[in-house]
C-alpha positions in Angstrom: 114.0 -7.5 52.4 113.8 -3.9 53.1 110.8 -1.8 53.2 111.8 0.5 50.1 113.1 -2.9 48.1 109.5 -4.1 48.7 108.1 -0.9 46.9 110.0 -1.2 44.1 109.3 -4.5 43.0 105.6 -4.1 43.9 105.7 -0.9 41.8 107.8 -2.7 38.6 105.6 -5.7 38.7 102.3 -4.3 38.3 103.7 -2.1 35.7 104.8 -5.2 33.9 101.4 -7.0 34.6 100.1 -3.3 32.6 102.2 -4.0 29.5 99.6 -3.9 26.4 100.4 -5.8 23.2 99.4 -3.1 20.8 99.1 -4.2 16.8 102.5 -5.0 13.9 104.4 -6.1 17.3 104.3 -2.8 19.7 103.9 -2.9 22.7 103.5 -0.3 25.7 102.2 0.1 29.6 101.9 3.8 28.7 101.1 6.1 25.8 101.6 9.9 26.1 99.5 12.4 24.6 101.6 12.9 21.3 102.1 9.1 20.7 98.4 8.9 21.2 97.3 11.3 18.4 100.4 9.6 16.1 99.1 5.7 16.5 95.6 7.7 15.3 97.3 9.3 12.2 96.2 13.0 13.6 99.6 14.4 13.8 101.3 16.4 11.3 105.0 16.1 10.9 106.9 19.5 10.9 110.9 18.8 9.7 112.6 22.1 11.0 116.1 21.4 9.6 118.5 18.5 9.0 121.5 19.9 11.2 122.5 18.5 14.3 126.4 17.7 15.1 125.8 14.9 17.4 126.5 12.3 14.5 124.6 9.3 16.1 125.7 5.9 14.2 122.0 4.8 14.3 120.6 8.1 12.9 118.5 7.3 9.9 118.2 10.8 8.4 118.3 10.7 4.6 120.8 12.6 2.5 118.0 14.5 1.0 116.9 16.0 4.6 120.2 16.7 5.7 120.1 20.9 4.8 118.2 23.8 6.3 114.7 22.8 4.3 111.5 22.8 6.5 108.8 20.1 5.8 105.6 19.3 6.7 105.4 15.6 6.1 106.4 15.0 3.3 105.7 18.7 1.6 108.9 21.3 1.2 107.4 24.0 2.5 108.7 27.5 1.7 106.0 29.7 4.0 103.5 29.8 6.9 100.6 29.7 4.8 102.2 26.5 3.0 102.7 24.7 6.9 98.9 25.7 7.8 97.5 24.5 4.1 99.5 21.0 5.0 97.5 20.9 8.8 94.4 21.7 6.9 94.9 18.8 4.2 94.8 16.0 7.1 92.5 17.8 9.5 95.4 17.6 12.0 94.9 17.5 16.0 98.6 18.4 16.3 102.2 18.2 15.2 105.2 17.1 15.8 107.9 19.3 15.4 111.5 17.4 15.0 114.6 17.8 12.7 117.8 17.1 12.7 117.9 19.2 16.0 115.1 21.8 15.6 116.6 23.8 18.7 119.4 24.7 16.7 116.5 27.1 15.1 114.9 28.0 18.5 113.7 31.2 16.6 111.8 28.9 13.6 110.7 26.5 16.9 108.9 29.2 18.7 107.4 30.7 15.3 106.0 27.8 14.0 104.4 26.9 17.6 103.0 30.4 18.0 101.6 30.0 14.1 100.2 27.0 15.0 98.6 27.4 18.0 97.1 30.8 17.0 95.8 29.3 14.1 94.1 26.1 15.7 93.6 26.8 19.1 95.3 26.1 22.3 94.2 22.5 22.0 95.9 21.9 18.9 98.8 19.8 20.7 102.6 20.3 20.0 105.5 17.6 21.0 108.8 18.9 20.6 112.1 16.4 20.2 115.9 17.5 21.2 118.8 16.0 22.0 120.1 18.7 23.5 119.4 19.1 27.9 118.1 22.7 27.5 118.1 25.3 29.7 115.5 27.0 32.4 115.2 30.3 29.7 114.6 28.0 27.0 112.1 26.2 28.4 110.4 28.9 29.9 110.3 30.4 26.2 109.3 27.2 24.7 106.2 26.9 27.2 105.3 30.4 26.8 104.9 29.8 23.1 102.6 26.9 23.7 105.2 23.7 23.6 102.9 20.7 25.2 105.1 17.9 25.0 108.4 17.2 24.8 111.2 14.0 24.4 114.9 14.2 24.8 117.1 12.0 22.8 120.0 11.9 24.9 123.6 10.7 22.7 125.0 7.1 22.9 127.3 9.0 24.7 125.5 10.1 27.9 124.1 6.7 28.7 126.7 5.6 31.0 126.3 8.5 33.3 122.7 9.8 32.3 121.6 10.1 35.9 124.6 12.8 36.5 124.1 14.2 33.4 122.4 17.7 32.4 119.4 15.6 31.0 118.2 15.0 34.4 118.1 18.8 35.2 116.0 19.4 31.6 113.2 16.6 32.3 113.7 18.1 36.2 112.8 21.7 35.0 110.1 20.6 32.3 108.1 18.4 34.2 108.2 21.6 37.2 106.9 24.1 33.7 103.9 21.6 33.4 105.2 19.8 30.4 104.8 16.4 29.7 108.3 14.8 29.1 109.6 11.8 28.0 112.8 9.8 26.8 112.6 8.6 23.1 115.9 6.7 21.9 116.6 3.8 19.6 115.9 -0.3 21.5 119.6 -1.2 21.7 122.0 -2.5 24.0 122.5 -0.2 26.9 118.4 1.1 27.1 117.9 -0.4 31.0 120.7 2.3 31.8 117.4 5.4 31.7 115.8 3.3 34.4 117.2 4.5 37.7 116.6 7.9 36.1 113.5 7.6 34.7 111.9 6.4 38.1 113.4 9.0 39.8 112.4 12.3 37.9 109.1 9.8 36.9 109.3 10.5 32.8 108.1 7.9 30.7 110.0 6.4 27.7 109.9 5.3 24.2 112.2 2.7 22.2 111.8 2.5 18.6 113.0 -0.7 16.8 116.4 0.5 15.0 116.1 0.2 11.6 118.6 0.3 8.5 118.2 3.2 6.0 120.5 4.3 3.1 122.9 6.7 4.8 123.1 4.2 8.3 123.3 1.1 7.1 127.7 0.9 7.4 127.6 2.0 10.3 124.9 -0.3 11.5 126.3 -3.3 9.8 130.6 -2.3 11.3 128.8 -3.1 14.2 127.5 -6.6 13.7 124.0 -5.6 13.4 121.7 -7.4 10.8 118.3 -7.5 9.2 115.7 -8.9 11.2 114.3 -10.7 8.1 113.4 -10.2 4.2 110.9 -8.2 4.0 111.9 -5.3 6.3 114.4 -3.3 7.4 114.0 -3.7 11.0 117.1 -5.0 13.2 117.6 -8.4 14.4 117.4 -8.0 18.0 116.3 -4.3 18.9 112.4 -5.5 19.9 114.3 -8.3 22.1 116.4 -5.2 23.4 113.0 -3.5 24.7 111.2 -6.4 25.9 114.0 -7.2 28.4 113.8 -4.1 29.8 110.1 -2.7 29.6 109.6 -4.3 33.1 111.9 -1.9 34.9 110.0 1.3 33.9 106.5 2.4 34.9 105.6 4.2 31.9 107.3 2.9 28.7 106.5 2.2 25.0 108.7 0.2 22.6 107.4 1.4 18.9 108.2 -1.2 16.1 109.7 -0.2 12.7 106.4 -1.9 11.3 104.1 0.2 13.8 105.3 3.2 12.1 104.7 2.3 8.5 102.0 -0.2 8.3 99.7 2.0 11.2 100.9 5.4 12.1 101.8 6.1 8.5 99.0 4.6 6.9 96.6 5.9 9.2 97.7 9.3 8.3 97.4 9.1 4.6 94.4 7.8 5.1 93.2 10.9 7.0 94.9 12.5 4.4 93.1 11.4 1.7 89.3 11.4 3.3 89.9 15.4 3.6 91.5 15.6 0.4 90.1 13.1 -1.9 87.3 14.1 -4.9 84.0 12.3 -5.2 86.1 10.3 -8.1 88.8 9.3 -6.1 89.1 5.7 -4.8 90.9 5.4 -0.8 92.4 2.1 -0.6 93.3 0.4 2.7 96.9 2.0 2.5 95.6 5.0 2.4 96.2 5.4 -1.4 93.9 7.1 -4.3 92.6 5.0 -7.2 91.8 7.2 -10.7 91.6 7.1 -13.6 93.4 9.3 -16.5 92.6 10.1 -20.4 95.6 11.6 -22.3 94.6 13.6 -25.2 94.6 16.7 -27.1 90.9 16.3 -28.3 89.7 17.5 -24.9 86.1 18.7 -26.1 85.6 15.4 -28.4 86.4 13.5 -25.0 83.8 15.7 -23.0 81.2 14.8 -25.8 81.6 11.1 -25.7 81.1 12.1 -21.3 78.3 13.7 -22.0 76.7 11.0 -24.2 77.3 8.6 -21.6 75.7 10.4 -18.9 78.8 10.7 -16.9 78.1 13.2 -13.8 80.0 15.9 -14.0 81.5 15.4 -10.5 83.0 11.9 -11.3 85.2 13.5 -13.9 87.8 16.8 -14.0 89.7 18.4 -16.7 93.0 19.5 -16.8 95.6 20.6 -19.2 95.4 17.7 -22.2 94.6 15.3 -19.2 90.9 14.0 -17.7 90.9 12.5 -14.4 88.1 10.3 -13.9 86.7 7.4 -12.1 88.8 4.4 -12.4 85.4 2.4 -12.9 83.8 4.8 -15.0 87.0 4.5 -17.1 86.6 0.8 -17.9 83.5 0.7 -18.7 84.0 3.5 -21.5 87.8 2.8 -22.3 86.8 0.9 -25.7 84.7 4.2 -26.9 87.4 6.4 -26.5 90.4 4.5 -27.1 90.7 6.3 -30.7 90.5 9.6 -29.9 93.0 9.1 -27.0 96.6 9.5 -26.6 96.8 7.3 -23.4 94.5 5.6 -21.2 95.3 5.1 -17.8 94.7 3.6 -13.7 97.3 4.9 -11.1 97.4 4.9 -7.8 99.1 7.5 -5.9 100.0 8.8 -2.6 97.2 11.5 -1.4 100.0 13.8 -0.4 101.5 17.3 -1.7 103.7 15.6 -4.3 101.6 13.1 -5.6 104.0 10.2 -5.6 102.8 7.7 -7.9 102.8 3.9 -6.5 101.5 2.1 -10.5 100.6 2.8 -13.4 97.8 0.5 -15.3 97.3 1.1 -18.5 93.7 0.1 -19.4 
């Protein structure tokens, strides 16, 4: 056995022996700065546009995202001040700036980088993902406005011959501009293939678990792919995909479709809600707000029967032929006020910009 041959499998093994089981069935032997700050819930989500052209069967972009709107999670954002208001809600330590392909508005890419970083500081971090194998000049331009991080989604296509491909002379030129770069596609069939390359030009990568979604799903399924079981809409087969491989790479993270919404999700509503939450407001695990709410039109009788009670002030406030109030406070006086209210109420909502409502109680 050759000299070289001995390297490599001395190299591969103890990357294997590094592989860390991380929680909902992840698991990694490397984590790069932007995945670090996502598994923490500290990264904010900036949707550039919904365009793209490279019409990946696996791509799970909903119909809804598929225009030129910008959002910042799940926000529609119309201006700057909106995209720093959104960082500000969750206390964010960076963003993630993704689309669609969000090159195809290298203008918007470089504003919103140059907003954010003047707004929170250089250390405020930025990870950029493309499927397209930019160029010297827009890297250059992308590192001048601050970029920190960025992953290539190379198309289905490419695969075969990634190591002649342009994507090699991208991660070649970022990693020489100082940025840390990374491969980020789908655990399928076919994933060993960024190996050879990713050893030579010494990027890390990340496999997420494919997943079925609304506008993917016959495309998924034409190809004899199927539900990994009842109660998610993970793919039989993609973490199996990952695990086979993970050995060969030095630095690689396989993400699970649970990961993302049970942990990285969750985590970030619950940031979400500790920086946006009244002294009222209930956080659940998930991240959600508990309240309660008293319909009526006889605001002021409502505030006297508050005032009887000896309800602080800041467990209670009033809006427009609504009261928010404490869901606990709320039960215990629910009986007293039932007649001179319209509706009496518990919900539980999401903490963010729209409000989504998860249930309704009525009390």
């Amino acid at each position: 056995m050759g000299k070289e041959k001995v390297i490599y499998l001395y190299i591969h093994a103890k990357a294997m022996a590094n592989i860390q089981q991380a929680e909902a069935g992840s698991f990694y032997s490397y984590l790069s700065t932007g995945c670090k700050m996502c598994r923490d819930g500290a990264k904010m989500v900036l949707y550039i546009t919904g365009r793209c052209g490279k019409n990946c069967f696996y791509c799970p972009l909903s119909e809804e995202r598929k225009g030129d709107a910008a959002y910042a999670n799940e926000r529609k954002v119309q201006c700057d001040d909106e995209v720093i208001e959104e960082s500000m809600r969750m206390q964010a330590l960076g963003t993630g700036i993704t689309g669609g392909e969000p090159l195809l508005e290298m203008g918007k890419v470089l504003h919103y980088i140059h907003l954010l970083k003047s707004t929170f500081g250089q250390k405020y971090h930025i990870h950029l993902y493309t499927a397209l194998p930019v160029d010297e000049k827009a890297i250059n331009n992308l590192v001048e406005a601050g970029l920190d991080e960025i992953r290539f989604h190379p198309p289905l296509q490419e695969w075969e011959n990634i190591k002649k491909s342009k994507f090699k002379t991208a991660i070649l030129n970022c990693k020489q501009a100082e940025l840390e770069t990374g491969i980020e596609v789908p655990a399928i069939e076919g994933i060993g293939k960024f190996a050879d390359l990713c050893d030579n030009v010494d990027c890390y990568i990340n496999f997420n678990e494919l997943e079925f979604t609304d506008t993917n799903y016959r495309e998924l399924h034409r190809r004899g792919y199927r539900l990994k079981d009842d109660i998610s809409n993970a793919v039989a087969g993609s973490r199996d995909s990952a695990l086979k491989v993970i050995k060969l790479f030095r630095r690689g993270h396989f993400c699970s479709s649970a990961y993302k919404d049970a942990i990285q999700l969750r985590k970030r509503l619950i940031r979400i809600a500790e920086n946006t939450s009244r002294s009222f407001d209930e956080i659940t695990d998930d991240g959600t707000i508990i309240f309660g709410i008293i319909h009526t039109k006889n605001t002021a009788k409502i505030l006297e029967q508050l005032q009887e009670f000896e309800v602080p002030e800041e467990m209670y406030e009033i809006k427009e032929n609504i009261i928010e109030i404490a869901s606990w406070i709320l039960e215990d006086i629910a009986d007293d006020i039932r007649d001179i209210s319209d509706k009496i109420e518990i919900i539980e909502r999401y903490p963010t910009s729209d409000g989504l409502i998860v249930e309704s109680m009525p009390v």
